[in-house]
N, C-alpha and C positions, 0 to 999 in steps of 0.2 A: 618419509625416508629421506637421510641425505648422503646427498653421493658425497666424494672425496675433492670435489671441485668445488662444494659449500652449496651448491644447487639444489632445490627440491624441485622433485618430482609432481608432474602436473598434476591436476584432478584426474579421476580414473575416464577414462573415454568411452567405456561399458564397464557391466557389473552383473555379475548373474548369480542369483542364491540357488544354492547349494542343500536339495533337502533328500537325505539318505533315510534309508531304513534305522531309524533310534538317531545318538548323538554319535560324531558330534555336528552341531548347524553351521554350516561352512559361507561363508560371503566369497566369492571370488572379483577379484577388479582388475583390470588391465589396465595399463598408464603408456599410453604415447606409442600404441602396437610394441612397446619393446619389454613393459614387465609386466608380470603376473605374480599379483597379491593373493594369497589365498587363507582368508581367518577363519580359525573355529573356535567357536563358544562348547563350550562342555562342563558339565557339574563334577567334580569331584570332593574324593574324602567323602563324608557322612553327606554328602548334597550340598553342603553348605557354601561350595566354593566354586564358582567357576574358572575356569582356565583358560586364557585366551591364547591360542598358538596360531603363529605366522609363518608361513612360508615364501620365501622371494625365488622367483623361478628369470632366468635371463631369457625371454624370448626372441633378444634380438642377434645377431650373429656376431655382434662385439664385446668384448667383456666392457664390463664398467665395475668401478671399484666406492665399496657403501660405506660409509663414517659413520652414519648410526641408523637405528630402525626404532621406531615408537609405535607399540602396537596400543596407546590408549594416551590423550590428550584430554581432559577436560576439567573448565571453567566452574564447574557446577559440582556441587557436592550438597543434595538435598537427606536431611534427619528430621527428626520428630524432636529433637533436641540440639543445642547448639553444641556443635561439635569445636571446643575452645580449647583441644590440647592436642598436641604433634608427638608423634615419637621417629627421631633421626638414628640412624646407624649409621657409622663409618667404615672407612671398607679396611681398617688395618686397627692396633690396640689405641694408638695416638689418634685415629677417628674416631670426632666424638659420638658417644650413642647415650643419650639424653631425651629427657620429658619437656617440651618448652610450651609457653604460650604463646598463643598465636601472636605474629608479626617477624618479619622478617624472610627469607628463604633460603633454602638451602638443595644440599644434594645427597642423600642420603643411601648407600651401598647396599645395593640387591634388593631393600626392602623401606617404606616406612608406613608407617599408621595415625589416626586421627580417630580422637575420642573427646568424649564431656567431662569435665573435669569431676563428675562425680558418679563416673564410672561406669553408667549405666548402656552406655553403644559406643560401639567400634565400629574403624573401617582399614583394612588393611591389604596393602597392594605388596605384592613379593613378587619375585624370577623364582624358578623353581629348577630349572637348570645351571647351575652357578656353574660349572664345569666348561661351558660353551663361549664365556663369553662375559665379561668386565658388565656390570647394568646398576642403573641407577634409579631411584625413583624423585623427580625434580619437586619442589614444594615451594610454590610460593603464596606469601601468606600476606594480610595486613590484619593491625590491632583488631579489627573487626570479621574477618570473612577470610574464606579460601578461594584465592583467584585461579591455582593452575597446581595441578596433577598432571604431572607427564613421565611415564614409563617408560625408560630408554637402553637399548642395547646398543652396546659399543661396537662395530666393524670396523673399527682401525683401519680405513681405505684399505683392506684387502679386495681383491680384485674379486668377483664373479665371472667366471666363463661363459661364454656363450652355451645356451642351454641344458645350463647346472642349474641346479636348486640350492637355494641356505634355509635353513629348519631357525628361527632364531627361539631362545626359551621362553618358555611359557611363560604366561605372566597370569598371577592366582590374586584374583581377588575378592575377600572374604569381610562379612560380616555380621556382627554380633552383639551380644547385651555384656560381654567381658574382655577386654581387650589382653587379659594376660593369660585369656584361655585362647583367644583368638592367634597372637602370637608363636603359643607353644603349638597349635595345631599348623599356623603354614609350616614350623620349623620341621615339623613329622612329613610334611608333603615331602619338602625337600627333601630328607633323609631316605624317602621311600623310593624317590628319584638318583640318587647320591650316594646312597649308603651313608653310616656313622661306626663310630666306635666309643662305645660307652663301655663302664663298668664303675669297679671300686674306683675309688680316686686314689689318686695316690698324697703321702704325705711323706717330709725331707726334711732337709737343710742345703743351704745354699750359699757357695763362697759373697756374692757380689755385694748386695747390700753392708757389709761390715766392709770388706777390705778392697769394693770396685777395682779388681783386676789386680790388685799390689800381692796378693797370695803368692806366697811359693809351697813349694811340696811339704816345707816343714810344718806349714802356718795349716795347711791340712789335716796334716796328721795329728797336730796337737789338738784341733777342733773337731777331729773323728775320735779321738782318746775321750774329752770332755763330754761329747755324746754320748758312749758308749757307758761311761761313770755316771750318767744321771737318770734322773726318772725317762727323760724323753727319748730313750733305747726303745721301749716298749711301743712308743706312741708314733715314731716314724721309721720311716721303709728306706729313704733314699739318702746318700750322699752327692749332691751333686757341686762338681767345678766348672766355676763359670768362667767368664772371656780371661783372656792373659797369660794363660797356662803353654800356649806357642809362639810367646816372644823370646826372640834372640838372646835377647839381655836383657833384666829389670828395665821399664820404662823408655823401654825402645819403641819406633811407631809402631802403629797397627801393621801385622804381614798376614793377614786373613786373603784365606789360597794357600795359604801355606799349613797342615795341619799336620805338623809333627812338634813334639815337645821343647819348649826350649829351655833355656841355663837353669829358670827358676824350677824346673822340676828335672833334677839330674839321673835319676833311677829311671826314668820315663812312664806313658804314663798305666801303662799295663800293672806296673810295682803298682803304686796310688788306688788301682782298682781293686788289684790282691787284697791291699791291705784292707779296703773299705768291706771288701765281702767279707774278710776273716774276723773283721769285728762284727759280724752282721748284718751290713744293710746291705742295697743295690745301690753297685758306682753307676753313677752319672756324669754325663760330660756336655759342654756348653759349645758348639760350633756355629757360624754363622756363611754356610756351602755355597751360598749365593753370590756370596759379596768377594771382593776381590781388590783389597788394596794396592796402590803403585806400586808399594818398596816390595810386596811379597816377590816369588823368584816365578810364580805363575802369571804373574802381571808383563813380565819383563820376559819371559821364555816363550809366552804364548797368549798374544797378544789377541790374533784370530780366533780366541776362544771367549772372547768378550764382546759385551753387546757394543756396535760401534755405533760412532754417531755421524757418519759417513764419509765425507775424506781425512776427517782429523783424526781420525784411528779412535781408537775406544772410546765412550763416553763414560764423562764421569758423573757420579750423583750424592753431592756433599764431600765430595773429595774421596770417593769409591767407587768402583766398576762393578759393573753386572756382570753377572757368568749368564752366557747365551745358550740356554737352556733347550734350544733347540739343534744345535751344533752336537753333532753324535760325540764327538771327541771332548766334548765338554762334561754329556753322561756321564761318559765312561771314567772320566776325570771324578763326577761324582760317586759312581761305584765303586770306584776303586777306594776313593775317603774313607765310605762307612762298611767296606768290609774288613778294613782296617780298626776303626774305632769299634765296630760288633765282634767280628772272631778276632784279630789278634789279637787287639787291650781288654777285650771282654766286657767292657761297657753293655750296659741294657737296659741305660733310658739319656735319649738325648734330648737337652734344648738346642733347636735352630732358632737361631736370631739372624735379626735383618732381612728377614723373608719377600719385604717389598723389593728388595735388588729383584725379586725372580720378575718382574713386572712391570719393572721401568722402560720406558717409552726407547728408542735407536731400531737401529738396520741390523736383524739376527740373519742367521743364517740359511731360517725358510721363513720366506715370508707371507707363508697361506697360514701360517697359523697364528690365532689368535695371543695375544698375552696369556690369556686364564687358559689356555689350553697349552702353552708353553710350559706356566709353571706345574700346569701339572706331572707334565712329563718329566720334570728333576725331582718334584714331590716324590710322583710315582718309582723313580727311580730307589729313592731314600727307604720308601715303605718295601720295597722288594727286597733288600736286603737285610731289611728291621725283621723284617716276619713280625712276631708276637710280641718282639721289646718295643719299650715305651716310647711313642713321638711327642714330644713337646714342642708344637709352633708358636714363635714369639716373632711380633712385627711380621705380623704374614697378612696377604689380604684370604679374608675370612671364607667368603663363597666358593674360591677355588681349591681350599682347605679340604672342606666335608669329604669326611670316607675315609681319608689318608692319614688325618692323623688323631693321636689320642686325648690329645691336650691342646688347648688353646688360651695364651694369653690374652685376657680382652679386654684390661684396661692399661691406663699407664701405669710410668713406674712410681713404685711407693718412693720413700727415705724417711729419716728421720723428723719431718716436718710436716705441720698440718698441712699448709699452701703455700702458694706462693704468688706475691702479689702483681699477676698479669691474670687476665681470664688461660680459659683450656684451649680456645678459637688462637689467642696470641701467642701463648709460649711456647718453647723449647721442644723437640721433640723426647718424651718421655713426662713432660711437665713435674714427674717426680716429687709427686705430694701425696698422702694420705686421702686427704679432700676428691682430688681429679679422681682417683683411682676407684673410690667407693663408687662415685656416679657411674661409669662404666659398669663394675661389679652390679649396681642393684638390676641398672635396663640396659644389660646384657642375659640376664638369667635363665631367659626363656630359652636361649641356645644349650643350657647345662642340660647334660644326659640326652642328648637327642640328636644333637650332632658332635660332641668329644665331651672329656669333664673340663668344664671351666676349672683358669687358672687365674688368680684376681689379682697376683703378686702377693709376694716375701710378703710373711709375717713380720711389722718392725715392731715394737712395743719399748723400745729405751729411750730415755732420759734427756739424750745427749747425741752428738754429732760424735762419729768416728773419725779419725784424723783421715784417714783416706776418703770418706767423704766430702770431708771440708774443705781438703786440697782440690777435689775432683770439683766441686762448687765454685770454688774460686778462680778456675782455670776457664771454667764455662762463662759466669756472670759478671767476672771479677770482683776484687775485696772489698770494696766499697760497697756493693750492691748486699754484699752476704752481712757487713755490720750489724746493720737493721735489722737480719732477718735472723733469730734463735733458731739454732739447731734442737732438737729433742723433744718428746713428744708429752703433752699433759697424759694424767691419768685416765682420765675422760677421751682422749683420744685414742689412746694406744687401745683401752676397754671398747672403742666403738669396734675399729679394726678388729678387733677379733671376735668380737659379737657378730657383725657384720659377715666375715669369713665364717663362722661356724654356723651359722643358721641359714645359708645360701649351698654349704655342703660342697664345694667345692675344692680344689686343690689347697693344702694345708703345708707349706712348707717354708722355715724356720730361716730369717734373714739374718740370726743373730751369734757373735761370738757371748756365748752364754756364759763362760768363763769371766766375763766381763761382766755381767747381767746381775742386778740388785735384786734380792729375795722375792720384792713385793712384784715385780716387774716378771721374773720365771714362772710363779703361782698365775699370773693373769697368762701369761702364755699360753699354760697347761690347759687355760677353760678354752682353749681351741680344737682340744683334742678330745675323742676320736672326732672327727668332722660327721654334722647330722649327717643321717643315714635317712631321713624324713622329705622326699622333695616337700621343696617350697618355693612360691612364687610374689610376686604384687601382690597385695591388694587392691582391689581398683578403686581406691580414693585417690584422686588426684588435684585438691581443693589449694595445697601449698604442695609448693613446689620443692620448698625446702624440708620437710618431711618427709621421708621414705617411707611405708610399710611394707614390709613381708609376713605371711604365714604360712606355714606347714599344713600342708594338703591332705595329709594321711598323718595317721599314730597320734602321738600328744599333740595338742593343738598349740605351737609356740606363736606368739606374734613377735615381728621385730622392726621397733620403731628408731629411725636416725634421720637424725636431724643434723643436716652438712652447713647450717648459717650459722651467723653470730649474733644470734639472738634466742633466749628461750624459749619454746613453741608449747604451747598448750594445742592439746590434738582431741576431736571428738568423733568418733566414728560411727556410722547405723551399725547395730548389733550385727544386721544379716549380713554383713563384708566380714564380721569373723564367724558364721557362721557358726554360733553359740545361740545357749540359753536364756532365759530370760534373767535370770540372775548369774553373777558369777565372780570368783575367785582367784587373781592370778598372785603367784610367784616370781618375782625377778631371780632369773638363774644363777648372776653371778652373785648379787648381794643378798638374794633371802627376800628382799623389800616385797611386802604385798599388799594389794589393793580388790576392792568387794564394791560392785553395786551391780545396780536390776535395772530393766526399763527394756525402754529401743535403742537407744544411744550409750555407745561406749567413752566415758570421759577418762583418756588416760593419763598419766599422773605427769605433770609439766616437766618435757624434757630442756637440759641444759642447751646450752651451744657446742657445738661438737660433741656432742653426747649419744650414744643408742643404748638403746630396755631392750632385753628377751622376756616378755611378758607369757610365765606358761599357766595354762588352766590345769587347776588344783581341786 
């Protein structure tokens, strides 16, 4: 444990076990006559998991204030097989969550794991309370071996009273012979602890990707007429308008805090809503509640409703304020938003973006509570007056998420480009590549239907850069940088992307002015739609790194192989990871192609660079 002074706590000075009738097996320690440590060990889920819960009790008559608590430290990680692959989560969509080889370290949000590259044991350590408290699990690694496992909850020097107790989250660690079964079961603890909201997914269209914020009302409605004229009326549900729609005037700064219509949509936006349900779908609308730019009139009127950064008045973060989520007047501030965007525009399915302002570090207005218990409180607010309309969080951290909302963005942002040449660890926030996004999308999956429906971002599938994204490119990297780099997506690529989305079943919604969109480019759309209705997870081959597999758990047995390098990969898999016949016969879904052999070994048919197969048994 360490206090807020950077001090640790002595050895314990006694220590007395703790043995009750059944679980759970409790240690108790004292440190320094003044704390009282109290562990329990407990089996949960099907037995396969222990639970380790900690209690910090103040025995001494002064408060002292904790920075963090690690209820598990160690050097030593013994298998029966060499455990030579990591799996990292991030605590937000731009945190990466990735398969790596061993070397290096990292930090890794709520959860990470360790497996053999060939799939056969797992080890995985998770918080099971995310609600409580910001927690990490630390990994450090070299080319050869695992030196440190350390499990850590955040206490942000919040003070402890004199003989008060702090509960910190459990920490579940579990393992197994599957690491993508082992995954989706801590995700169920969680959930059990947490609640979720799952169901149908939803499926859309979405202003940003074509026209990043330049849309106006009209530029809508001619893209709700276009929808409604084509095949894709049948095959999506949503309308949704994203950031831009409450500027002052075309290409005026950000005023987020400010959430009333501005010039570019003059009917406001209740007309815009009318109009999407009368052609059919559910309006959607794009807000980001958290955040709170200078120029808005909430920045400048009300200033004490922002997170400050102690005498210099508000803090700012990239050149944006936090809304102080724990300031009732701030609530209220948010309540008031969305009973506005719910009963009077009638909206009933939002994206919130920028979700990390709810959790950015300053002096709020109570300071016993936690960050992850702060945002809960404007989360919770949002979902109280949603009821049963759709939550979409974007740039949220994840843990504090669960329960509240229905949708979760969980990697970056797509565009019209493969990559882009800095790693995911260096660039940009959004890094805005096809490439970055997929990796997210594949080991992220284990979260889909168990704690919200993953959302992997816009469908892009065109040719070509949109002129508002090129300007929006060029504003960021500047023009020189962009020369080099082609806008517009190969065949092969835009075909991975929506292989990729459709056999992961997750959120299916349409980044594209289709009006614009070449025959061959709309047809490959289409094979996005309806989104499987099949879960599917990993496979547990994890030999290349640059190779992804998925299959379908249940119903037809689809496989889906993508390959994110630039190189062509020949892939061979043991029979039993697809858990088929001794012989067999697959169909590529989008092109017909099929391929036949017998044995134990699956040799599948050599993919391109940037290329994915839905390989289905026939």
């Amino acid at each position: 444990m360490e206090l807020s002074d950077a001090s640790l706590l002595p050895e314990p000075s006694q220590w007395e076990v703790i043995l009750d009738e059944g679980p759970p097996f409790a240690i108790e320690y004292v440190l320094a006559d003044r704390v009282v440590l109290t562990l329990r060990f407990q089996t949960v889920g099907e037995e396969d998991w222990v639970a380790v819960s900690l209690r910090i009790t103040n025995a001494s008559s002064e408060s002292f204030a904790v920075r963090s608590v690690s209820p598990l430290q160690t050097s030593r990680v013994k298998a029966d097989v060499r455990l030579d692959r990591s799996l990292r989560h991030g605590v937000d969509l731009v945190g990466l969550a990735s398969m790596n080889a061993l070397g290096g370290s990292y930090s890794s949000h709520a959860c990470a794991a360790l497996a053999d590259s060939a799939g056969t044991r797992a080890l995985v350590l998770g918080f099971r309370e995310l609600d409580k408290a910001l927690c990490n699990v630390d990994v450090v690694t070299t080319a050869d071996d695992i030196e440190t496992l350390r499990a850590v909850s955040l206490r942000e020097s919040i003070p402890l009273p004199p003989r008060q107790s702090l509960e910190i989250p459990s920490l579940l660690v579990g393992a197994g012979n599957s690491l993508s079964e082992a995954m989706r079961e801590y995700a169920g603890l969680v959930a059990e602890a947490m609640g979720s909201r799952t169901g149908p997914v939803k499926t859309g269209w979405c202003s940003w990707y074509y026209y990043y914020g330049t849309d106006a009302e009209e530029d809508v409605l001619r893209n709700l007429e276009t929808l409604a004229a084509s095949p894709f009326k049948d095959m999506v549900t949503v309308v949704q308008i994203d950031d831009g729609w409450n500027l002052p005037t075309p290409r005026h700064a950000r005023v987020w805090g400010d959430w009333y219509p501005g010039a570019k949509f003059p009917h406001g936006m209740r007309h815009v809503a009318e109009q999407i349900r009368k052609a059919g779908f559910v309006p959607g609308l794009w807000l980001a509640p958290f955040s709170v730019a200078p120029d808005s009139q909430l920045a400048k009127e009300h200033p004490d409703w922002l997170v400050q950064s102690g005498a210099d008045g508000p803090a700012t973060y990239e050149g944006i304020h936090a809304l102080d989520l724990s300031h009732p007047k701030a609530l209220d501030f948010v309540r008031t938003t969305f009973e506005c965007v719910f009963d009077d525009w009638a909206y009933e399915y939002v994206k919130l973006d920028f979700l990390m302002h709810g959790i950015q570090e300053g002096v709020r207005h109570d300071p016993t509570l936690t960050t992850a218990q702060v945002f809960r409180q404007g989360l919770g607010v949002i979902r109280a007056v949603a009821g049963d309309r759709f939550i979409l969080n974007c740039g949220a951290p994840m843990g504090p998420s669960i329960g509240l909302c229905d949708g979760m963005r969980i990697g970056f942002d797509v565009s019209s480009r493969w990559s882009m040449p800095f790693g995911m660890d260096d660039g940009v926030v959004g890094n805005c590549n096809i490439r970055a996004a997929a990796i997210q999308t594949v080991w992220r999956q284990w979260m889909h239907q168990v704690w919200w429906r993953n959302d992997p971002d816009c469908l892009i599938v065109r040719a070509y850069g949109s002129e508002p994204e090129k300007q929006l490119f060029s504003s960021i990297f500047g023009q020189a940088f962009l020369d080099g780099l082609p806008f517009g997506l190969e065949y092969e690529e835009a075909a991975f992307w929506v292989r990729l989305v459709w056999i992961t079943g997750t959120m299916a919604v349409i980044g594209e002015n289709l009006a614009e969109l070449s025959p061959d480019r709309c047809e490959l759309l289409k094979q996005a739609f309806p989104p499987n209705s099949w879960p599917a997870r990993w496979v547990d081959w994890y030999k290349n790194l640059n190779v992804n597999l998925l299959k379908t758990e249940s119903g037809p047995v689809v496989v889906g192989v993508f390959n994110i390098g630039d190189e062509t990969e020949g892939v061979a898999v043991p029979r039993s990871k697809l858990a088929i016949g001794p012989a067999w016969t697959f169909r590529e879904r989008l092109t017909g192609e099929t391929f036949s052999g017998s044995g134990d070994c699956v040799a599948l048919p050599p993919l391109p660079p940037h290329a994915g197969r839905l390989w289905e048994l026939i």
